[in-house]
C-alpha positions as CSV (number, residue, x, y, z in Angstrom):
1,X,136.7,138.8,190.1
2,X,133.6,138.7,187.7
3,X,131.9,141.8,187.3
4,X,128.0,141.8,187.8
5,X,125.9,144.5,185.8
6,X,122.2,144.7,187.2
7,X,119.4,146.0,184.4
8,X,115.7,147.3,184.9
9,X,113.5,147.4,182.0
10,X,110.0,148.6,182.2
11,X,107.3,146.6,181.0
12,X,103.6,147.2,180.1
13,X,101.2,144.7,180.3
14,X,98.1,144.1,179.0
15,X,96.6,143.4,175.5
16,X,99.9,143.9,174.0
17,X,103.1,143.6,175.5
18,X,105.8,146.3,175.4
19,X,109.5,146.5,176.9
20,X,111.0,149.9,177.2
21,X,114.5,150.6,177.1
22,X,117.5,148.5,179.3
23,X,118.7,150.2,182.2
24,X,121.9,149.8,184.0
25,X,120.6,149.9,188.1
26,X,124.4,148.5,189.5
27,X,127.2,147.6,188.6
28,X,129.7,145.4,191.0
29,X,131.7,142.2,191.9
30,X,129.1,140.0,193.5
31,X,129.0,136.1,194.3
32,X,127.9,133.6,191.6
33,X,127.9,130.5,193.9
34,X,126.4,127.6,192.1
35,X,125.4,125.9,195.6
36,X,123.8,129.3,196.7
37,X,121.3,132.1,195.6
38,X,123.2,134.9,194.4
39,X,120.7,137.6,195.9
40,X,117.2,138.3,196.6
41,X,114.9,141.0,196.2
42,X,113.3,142.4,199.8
43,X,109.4,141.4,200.7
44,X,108.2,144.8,198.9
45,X,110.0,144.5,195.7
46,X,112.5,147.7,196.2
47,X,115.1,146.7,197.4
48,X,117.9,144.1,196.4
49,X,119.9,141.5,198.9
50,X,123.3,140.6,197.3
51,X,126.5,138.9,198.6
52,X,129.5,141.2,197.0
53,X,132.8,139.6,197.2
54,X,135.5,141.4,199.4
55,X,138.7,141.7,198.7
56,X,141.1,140.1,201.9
57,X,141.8,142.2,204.4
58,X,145.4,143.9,204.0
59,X,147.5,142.7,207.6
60,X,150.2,144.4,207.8
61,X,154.0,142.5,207.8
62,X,155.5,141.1,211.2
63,X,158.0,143.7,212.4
64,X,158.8,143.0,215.9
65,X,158.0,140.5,218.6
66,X,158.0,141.0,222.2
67,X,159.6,138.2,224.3
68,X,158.7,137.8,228.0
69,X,161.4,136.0,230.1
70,X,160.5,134.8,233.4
71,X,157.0,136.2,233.6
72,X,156.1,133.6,235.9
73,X,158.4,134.7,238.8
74,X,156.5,138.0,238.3
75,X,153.3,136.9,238.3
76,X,153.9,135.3,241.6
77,X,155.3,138.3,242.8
78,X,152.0,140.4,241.8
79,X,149.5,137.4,242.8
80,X,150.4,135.3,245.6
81,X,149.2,132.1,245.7
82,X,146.5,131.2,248.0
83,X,146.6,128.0,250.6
């Protein structure tokens, strides 16, 4: 998985420019589709929107099975059939 390191610098503006120093904000695994936006930031600039990539889910190994024989005859028994 790629590793994704988010910085912030602050700026000033104005008759002269200025950059202060880099600042780490994140740090994570996060998409970097080519088809899709990575992330977004929200409507009122504070927060960020971005798609992490998951590891699969761990399902645990098969380590039994439970066979039902003639589950029809019971379910006859328990529900009769209506005419």
């Amino acid at each position: 998985m790629h590793t994704t390191k988010m910085i912030a610098v602050d700026v000033t503006l104005g008759q002269s420019y200025s950059a202060g120093a880099p600042r780490m904000v994140f740090e994570g695994s996060y998409s970097r589709g080519i088809l899709h936006q990575q992330g977004d930031v929200t409507a009122d600039g504070q927060r960020f929107v971005m798609m992490q990539n998951m590891p699969p889910p761990v399902v645990p190994p098969l380590t039994h099975m439970i066979l039902v024989q003639n589950w029809g005859d019971e379910l006859r028994q328990r529900v009769p059939a209506r005419r």
